[in-house]
The first five atom37 places (N, CA, C, CB, O) and aatype in JSON, in Angstrom:
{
  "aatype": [20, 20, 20, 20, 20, 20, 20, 20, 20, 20, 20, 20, 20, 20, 20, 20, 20, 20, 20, 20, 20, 20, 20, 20, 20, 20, 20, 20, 20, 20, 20, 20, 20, 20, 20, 20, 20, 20, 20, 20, 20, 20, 20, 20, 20, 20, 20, 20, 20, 20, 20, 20, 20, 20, 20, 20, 20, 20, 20, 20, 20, 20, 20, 20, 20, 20, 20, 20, 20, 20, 20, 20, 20, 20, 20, 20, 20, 20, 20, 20, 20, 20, 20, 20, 20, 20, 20, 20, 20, 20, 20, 20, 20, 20, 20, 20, 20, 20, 20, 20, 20, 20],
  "atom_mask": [
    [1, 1, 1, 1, 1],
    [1, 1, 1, 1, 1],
    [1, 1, 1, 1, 1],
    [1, 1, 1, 1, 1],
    [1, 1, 1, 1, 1],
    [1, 1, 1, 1, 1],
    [1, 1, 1, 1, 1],
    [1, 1, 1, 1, 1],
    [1, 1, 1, 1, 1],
    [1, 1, 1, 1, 1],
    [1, 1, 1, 1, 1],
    [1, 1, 1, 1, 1],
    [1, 1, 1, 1, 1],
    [1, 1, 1, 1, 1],
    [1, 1, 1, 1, 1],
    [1, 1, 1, 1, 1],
    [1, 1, 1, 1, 1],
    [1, 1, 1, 1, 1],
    [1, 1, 1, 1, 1],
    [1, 1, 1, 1, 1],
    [1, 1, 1, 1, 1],
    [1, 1, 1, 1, 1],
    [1, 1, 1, 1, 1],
    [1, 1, 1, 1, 1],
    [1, 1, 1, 1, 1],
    [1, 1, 1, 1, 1],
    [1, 1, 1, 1, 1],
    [1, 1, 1, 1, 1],
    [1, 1, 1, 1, 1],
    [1, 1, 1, 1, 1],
    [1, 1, 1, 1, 1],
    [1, 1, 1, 1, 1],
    [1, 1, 1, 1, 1],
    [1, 1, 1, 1, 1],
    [1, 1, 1, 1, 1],
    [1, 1, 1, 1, 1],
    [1, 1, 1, 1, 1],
    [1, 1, 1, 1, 1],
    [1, 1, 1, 1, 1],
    [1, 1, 1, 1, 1],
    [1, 1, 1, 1, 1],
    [1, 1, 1, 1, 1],
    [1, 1, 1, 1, 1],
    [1, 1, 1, 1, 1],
    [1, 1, 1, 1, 1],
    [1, 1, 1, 1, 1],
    [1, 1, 1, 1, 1],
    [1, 1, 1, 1, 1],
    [1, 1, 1, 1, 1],
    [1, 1, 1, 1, 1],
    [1, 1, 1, 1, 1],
    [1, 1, 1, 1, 1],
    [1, 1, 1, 1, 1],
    [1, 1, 1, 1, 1],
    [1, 1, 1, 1, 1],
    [1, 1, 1, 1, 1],
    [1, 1, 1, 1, 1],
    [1, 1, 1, 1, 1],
    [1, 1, 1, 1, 1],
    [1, 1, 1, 1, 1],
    [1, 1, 1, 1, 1],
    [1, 1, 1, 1, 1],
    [1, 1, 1, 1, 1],
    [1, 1, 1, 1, 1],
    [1, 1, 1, 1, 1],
    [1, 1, 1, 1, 1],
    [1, 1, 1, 1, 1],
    [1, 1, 1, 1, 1],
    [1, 1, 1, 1, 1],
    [1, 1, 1, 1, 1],
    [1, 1, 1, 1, 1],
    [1, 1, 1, 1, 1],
    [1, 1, 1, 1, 1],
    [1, 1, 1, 1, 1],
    [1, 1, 1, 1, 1],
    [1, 1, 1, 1, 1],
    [1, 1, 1, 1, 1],
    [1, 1, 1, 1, 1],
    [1, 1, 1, 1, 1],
    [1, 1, 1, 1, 1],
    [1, 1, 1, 1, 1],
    [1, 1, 1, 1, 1],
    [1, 1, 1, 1, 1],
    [1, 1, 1, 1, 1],
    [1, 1, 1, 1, 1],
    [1, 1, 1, 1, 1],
    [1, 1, 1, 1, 1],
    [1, 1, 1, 1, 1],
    [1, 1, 1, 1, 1],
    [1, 1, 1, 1, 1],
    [1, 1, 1, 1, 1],
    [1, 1, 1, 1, 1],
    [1, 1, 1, 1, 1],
    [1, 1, 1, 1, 1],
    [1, 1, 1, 1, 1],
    [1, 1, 1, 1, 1],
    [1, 1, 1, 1, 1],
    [1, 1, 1, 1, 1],
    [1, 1, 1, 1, 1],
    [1, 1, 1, 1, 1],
    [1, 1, 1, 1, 1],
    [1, 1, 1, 1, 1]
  ],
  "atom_positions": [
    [[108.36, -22.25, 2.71], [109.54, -23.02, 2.38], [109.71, -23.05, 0.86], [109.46, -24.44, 2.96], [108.73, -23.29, 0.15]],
    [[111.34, -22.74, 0.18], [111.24, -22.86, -0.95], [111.73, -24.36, -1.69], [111.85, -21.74, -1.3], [112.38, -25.22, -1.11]],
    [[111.3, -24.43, -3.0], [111.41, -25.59, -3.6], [112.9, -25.5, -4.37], [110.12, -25.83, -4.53], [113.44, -24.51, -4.85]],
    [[113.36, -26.82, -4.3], [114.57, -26.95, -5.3], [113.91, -27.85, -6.51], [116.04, -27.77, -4.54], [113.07, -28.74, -6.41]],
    [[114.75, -27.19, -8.06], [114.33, -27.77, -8.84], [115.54, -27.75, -10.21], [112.98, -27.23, -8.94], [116.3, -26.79, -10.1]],
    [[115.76, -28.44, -11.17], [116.48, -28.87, -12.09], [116.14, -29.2, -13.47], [116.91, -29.7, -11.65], [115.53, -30.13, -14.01]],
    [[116.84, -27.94, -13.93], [116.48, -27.93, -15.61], [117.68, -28.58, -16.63], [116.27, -26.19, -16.15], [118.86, -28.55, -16.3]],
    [[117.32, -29.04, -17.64], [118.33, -29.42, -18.21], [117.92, -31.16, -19.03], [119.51, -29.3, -16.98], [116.83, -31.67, -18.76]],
    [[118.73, -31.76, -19.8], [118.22, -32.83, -20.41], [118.07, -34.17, -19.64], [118.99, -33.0, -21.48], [118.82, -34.37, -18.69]],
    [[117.25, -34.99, -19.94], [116.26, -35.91, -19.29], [118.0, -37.0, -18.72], [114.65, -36.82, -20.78], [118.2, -37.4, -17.58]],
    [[118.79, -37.17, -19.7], [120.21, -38.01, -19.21], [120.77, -37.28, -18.23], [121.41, -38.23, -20.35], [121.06, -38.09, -17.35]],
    [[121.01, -36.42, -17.96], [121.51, -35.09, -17.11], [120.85, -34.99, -15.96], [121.29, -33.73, -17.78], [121.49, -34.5, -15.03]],
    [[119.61, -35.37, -15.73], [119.0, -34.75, -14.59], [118.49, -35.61, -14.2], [118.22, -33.75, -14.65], [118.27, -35.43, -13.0]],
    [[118.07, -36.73, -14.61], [117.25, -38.11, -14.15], [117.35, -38.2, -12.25], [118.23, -39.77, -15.04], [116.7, -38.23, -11.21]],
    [[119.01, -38.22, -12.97], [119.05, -38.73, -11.1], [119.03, -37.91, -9.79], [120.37, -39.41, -10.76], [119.01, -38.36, -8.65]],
    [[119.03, -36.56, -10.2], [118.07, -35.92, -8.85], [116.85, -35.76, -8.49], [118.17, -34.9, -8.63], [116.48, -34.75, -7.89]],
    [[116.12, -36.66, -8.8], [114.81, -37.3, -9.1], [115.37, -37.93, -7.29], [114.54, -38.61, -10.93], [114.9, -37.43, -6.27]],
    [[116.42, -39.07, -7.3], [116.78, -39.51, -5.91], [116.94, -39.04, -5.08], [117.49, -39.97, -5.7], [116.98, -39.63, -4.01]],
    [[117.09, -37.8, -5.2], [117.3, -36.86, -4.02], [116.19, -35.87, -3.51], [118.42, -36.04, -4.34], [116.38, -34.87, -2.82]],
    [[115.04, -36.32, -3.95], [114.03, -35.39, -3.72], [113.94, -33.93, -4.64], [114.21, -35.09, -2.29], [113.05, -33.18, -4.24]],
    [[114.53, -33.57, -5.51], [114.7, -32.75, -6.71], [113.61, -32.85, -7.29], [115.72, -33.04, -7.58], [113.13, -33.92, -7.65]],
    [[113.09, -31.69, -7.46], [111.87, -32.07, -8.85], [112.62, -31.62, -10.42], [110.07, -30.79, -8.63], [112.9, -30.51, -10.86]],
    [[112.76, -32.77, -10.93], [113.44, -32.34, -11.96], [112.39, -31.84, -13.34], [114.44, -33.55, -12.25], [111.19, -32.07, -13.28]],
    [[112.94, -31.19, -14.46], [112.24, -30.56, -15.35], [112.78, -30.96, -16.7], [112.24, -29.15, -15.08], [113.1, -29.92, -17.28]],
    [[112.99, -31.87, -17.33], [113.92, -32.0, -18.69], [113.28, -31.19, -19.92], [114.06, -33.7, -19.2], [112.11, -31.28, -20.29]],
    [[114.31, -30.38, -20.47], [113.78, -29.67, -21.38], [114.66, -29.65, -22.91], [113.62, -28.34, -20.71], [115.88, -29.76, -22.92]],
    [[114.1, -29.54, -23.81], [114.7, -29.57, -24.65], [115.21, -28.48, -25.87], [114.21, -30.34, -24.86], [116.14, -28.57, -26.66]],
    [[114.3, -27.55, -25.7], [114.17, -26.55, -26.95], [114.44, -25.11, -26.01], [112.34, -26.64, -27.91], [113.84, -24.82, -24.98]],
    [[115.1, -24.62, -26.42], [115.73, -22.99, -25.6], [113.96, -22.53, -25.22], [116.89, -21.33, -27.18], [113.8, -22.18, -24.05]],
    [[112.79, -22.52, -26.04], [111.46, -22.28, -25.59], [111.57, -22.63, -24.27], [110.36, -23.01, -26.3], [111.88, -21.89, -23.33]],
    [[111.27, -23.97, -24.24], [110.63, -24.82, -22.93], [111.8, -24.37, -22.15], [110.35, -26.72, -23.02], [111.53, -23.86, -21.06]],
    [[113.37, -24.46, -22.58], [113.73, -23.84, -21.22], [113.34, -22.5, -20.77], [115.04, -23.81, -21.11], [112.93, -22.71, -19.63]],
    [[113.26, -21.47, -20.96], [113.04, -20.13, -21.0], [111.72, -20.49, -19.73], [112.66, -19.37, -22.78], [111.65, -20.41, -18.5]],
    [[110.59, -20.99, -21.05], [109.28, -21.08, -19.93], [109.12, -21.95, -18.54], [108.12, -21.62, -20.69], [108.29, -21.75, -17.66]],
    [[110.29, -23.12, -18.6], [109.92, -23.61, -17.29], [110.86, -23.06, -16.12], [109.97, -25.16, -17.33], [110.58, -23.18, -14.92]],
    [[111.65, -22.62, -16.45], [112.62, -21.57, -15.64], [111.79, -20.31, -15.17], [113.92, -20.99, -16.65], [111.92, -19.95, -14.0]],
    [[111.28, -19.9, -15.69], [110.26, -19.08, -15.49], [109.18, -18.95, -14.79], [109.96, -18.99, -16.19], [108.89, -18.02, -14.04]],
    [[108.27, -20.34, -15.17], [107.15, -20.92, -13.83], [107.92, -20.97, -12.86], [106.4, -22.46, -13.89], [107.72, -20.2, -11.92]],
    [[109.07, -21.94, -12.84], [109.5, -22.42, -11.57], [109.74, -21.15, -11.06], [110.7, -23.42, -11.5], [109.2, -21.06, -9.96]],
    [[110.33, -20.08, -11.4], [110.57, -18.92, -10.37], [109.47, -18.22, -9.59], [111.18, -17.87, -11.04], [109.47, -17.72, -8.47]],
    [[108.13, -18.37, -10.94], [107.18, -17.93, -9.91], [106.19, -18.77, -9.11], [106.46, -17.07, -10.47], [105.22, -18.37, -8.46]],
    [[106.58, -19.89, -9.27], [106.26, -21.64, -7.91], [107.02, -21.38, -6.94], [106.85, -23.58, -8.39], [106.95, -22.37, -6.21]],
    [[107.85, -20.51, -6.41], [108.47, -20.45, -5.29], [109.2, -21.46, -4.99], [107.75, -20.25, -4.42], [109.03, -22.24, -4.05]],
    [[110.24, -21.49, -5.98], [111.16, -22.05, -6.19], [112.45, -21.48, -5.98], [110.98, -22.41, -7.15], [112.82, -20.67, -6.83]],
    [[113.4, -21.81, -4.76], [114.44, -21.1, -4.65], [116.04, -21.03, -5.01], [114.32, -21.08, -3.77], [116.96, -20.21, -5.01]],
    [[115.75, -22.43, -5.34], [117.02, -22.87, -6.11], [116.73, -23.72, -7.41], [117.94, -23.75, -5.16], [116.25, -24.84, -7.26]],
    [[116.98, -23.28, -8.58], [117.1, -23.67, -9.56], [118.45, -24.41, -10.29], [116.69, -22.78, -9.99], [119.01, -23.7, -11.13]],
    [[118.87, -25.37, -10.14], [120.07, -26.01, -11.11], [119.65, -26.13, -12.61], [120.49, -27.59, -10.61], [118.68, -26.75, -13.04]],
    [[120.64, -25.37, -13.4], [120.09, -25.48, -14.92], [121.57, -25.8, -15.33], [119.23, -23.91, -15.76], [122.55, -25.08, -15.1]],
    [[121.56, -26.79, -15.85], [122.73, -27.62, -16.87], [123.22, -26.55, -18.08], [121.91, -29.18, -17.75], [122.53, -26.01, -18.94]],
    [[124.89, -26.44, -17.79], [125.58, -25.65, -18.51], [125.03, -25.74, -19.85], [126.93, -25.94, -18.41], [124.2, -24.83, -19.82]],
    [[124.96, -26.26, -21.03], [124.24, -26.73, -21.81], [123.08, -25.52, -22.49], [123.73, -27.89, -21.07], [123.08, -24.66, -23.36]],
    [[122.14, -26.11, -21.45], [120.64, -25.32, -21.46], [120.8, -23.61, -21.08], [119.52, -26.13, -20.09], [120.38, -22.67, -21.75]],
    [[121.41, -23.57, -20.0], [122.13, -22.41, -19.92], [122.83, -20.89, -21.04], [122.98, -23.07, -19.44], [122.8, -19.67, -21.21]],
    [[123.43, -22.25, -21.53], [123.66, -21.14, -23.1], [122.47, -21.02, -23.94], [124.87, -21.78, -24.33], [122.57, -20.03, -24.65]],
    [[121.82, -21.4, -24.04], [120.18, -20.95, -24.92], [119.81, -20.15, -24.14], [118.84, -22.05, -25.18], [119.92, -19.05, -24.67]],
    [[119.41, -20.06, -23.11], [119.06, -18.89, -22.49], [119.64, -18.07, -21.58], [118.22, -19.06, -22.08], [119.11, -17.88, -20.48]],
    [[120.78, -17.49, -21.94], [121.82, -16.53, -21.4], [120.93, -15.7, -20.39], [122.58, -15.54, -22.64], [120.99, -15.63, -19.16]],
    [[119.64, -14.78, -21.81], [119.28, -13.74, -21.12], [118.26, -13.61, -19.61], [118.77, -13.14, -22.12], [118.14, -12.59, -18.93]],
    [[117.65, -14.88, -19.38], [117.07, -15.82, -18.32], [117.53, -16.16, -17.5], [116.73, -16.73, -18.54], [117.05, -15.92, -16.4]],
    [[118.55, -16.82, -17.63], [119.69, -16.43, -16.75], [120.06, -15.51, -15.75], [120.38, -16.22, -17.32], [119.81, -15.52, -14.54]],
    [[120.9, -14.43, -16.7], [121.28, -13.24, -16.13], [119.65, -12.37, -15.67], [122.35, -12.4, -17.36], [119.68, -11.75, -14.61]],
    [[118.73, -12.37, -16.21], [117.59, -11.74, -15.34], [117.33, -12.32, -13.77], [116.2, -11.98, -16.18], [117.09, -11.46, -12.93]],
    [[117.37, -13.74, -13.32], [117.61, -14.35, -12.31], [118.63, -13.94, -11.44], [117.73, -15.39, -12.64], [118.54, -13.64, -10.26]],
    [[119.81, -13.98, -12.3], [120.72, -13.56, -11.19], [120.95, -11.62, -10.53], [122.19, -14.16, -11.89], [121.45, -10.81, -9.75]],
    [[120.44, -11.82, -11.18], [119.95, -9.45, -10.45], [119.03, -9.76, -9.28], [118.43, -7.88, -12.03], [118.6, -8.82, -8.6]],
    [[118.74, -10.83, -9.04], [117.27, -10.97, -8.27], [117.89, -11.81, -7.07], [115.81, -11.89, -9.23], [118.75, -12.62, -7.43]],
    [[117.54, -11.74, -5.33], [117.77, -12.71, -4.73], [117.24, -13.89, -4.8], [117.74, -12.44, -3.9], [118.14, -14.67, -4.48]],
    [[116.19, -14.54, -5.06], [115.51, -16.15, -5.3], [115.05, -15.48, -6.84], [113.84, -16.88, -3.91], [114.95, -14.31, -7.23]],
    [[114.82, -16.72, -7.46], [115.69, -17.89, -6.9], [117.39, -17.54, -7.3], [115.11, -19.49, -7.68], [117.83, -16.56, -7.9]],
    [[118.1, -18.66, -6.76], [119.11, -18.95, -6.8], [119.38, -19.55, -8.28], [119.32, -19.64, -5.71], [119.11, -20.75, -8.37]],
    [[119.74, -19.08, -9.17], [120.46, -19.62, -10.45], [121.77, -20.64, -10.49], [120.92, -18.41, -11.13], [122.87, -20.1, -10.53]],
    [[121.71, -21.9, -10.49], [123.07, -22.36, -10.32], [123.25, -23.38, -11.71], [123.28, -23.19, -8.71], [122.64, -24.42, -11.95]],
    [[124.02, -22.87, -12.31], [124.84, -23.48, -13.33], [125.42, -24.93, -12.89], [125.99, -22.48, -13.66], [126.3, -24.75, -12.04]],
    [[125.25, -26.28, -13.18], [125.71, -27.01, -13.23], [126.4, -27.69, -14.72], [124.99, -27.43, -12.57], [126.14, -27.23, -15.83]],
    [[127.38, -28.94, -14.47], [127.71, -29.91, -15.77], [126.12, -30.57, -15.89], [129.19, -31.34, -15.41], [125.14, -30.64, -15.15]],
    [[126.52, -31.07, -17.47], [125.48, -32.37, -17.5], [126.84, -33.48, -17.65], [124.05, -32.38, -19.15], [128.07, -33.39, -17.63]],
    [[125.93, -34.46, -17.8], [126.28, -35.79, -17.88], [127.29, -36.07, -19.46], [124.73, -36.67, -17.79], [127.58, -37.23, -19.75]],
    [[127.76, -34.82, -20.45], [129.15, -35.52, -20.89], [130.42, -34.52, -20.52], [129.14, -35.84, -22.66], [131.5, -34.48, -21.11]],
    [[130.04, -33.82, -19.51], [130.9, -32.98, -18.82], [130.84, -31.06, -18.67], [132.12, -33.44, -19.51], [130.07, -30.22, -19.13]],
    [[131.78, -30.97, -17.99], [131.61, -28.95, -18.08], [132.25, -28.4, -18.87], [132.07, -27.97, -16.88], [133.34, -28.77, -19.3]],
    [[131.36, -26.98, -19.3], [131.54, -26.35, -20.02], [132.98, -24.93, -19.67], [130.15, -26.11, -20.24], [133.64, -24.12, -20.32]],
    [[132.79, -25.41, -18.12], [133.53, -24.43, -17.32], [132.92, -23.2, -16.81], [134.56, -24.03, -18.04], [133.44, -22.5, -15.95]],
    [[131.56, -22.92, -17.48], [130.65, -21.95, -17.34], [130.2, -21.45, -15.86], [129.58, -22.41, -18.05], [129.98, -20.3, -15.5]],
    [[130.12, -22.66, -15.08], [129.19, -22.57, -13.58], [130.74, -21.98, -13.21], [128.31, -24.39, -12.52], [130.88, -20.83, -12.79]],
    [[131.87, -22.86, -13.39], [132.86, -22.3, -12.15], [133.06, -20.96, -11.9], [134.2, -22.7, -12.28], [133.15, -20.35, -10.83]],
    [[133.2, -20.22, -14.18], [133.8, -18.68, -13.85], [132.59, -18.17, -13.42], [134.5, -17.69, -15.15], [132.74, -16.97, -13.21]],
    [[131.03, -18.68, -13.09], [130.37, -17.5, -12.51], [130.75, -17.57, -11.24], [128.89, -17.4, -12.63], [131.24, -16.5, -10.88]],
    [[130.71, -18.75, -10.03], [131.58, -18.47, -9.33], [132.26, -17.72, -8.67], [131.89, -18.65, -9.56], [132.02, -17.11, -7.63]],
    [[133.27, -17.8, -9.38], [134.42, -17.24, -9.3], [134.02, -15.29, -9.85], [135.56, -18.32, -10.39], [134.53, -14.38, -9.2]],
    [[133.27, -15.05, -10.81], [132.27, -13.47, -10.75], [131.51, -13.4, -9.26], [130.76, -13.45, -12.18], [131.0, -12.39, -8.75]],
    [[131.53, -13.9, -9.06], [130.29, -13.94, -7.62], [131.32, -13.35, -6.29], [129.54, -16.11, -7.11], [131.14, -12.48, -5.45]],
    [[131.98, -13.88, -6.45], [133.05, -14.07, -5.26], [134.07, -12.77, -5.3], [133.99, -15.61, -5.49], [134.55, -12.11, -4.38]],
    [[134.23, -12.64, -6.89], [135.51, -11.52, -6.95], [134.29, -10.21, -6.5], [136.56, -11.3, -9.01], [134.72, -9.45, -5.63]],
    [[132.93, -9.91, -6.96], [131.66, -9.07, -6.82], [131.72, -8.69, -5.33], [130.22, -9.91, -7.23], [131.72, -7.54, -4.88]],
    [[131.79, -10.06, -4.53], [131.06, -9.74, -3.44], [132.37, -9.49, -2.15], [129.86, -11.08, -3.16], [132.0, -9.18, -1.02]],
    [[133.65, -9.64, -2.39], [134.66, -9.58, -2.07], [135.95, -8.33, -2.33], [134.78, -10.61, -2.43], [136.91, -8.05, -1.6]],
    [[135.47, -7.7, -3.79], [136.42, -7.03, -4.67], [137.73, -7.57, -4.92], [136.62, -5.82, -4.23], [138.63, -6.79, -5.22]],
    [[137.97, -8.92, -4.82], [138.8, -9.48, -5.94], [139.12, -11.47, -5.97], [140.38, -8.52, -5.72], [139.32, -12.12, -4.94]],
    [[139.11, -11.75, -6.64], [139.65, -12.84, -7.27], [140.31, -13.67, -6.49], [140.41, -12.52, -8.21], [141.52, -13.57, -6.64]],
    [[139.79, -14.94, -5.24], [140.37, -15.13, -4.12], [141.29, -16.68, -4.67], [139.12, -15.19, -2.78], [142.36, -17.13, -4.26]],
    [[140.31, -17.21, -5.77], [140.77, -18.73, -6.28], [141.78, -18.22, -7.19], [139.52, -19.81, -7.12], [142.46, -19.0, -7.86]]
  ]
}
């Protein structure tokens, strides 16, 4: 069974702590890079990483998403979106469809 888990800053992520989430607050593009990283190889299948944190590590990112698990999902933090998670999305969908359904 795989684990869900959540990167991103300690205000941002606190509260999927309630939901059984193991959350990860990170602060420095380093620590994100490296705990994105363990977690992928903890058998971890879904990862939420806060738009935010996301842009520090683009290239971490996109190495995740070439791969089936884990699951890379772009979320907002807590002072709003960047718009980032939707257009991947919306790349995902036009990819796996051949075009642009939203």
């Amino acid at each position: 069974m795989h684990k869900i888990g959540v990167v991103g800053d300690k205000d941002s992520i606190l509260s999927f702590k309630a939901l059984g989430i193991d959350v990860y607050p990170v602060v420095t593009k380093e620590e994100a890079r490296s705990t994105i990283d363990e977690m992928a190889s903890n058998n971890y299948g879904i990862i939420f990483v806060t738009e935010q944190i996301a842009t520090m590590v683009e290239s971490t990112i996109e190495r995740y998403n070439r791969e089936v698990l884990p699951a890379v999902i772009l979320i907002p933090n807590n002072q709003g979106s960047l718009g980032i998670g939707l257009k991947k999305i919306d790349e995902y969908v036009e990819k796996a469809i051949g075009s642009n359904i939203f």
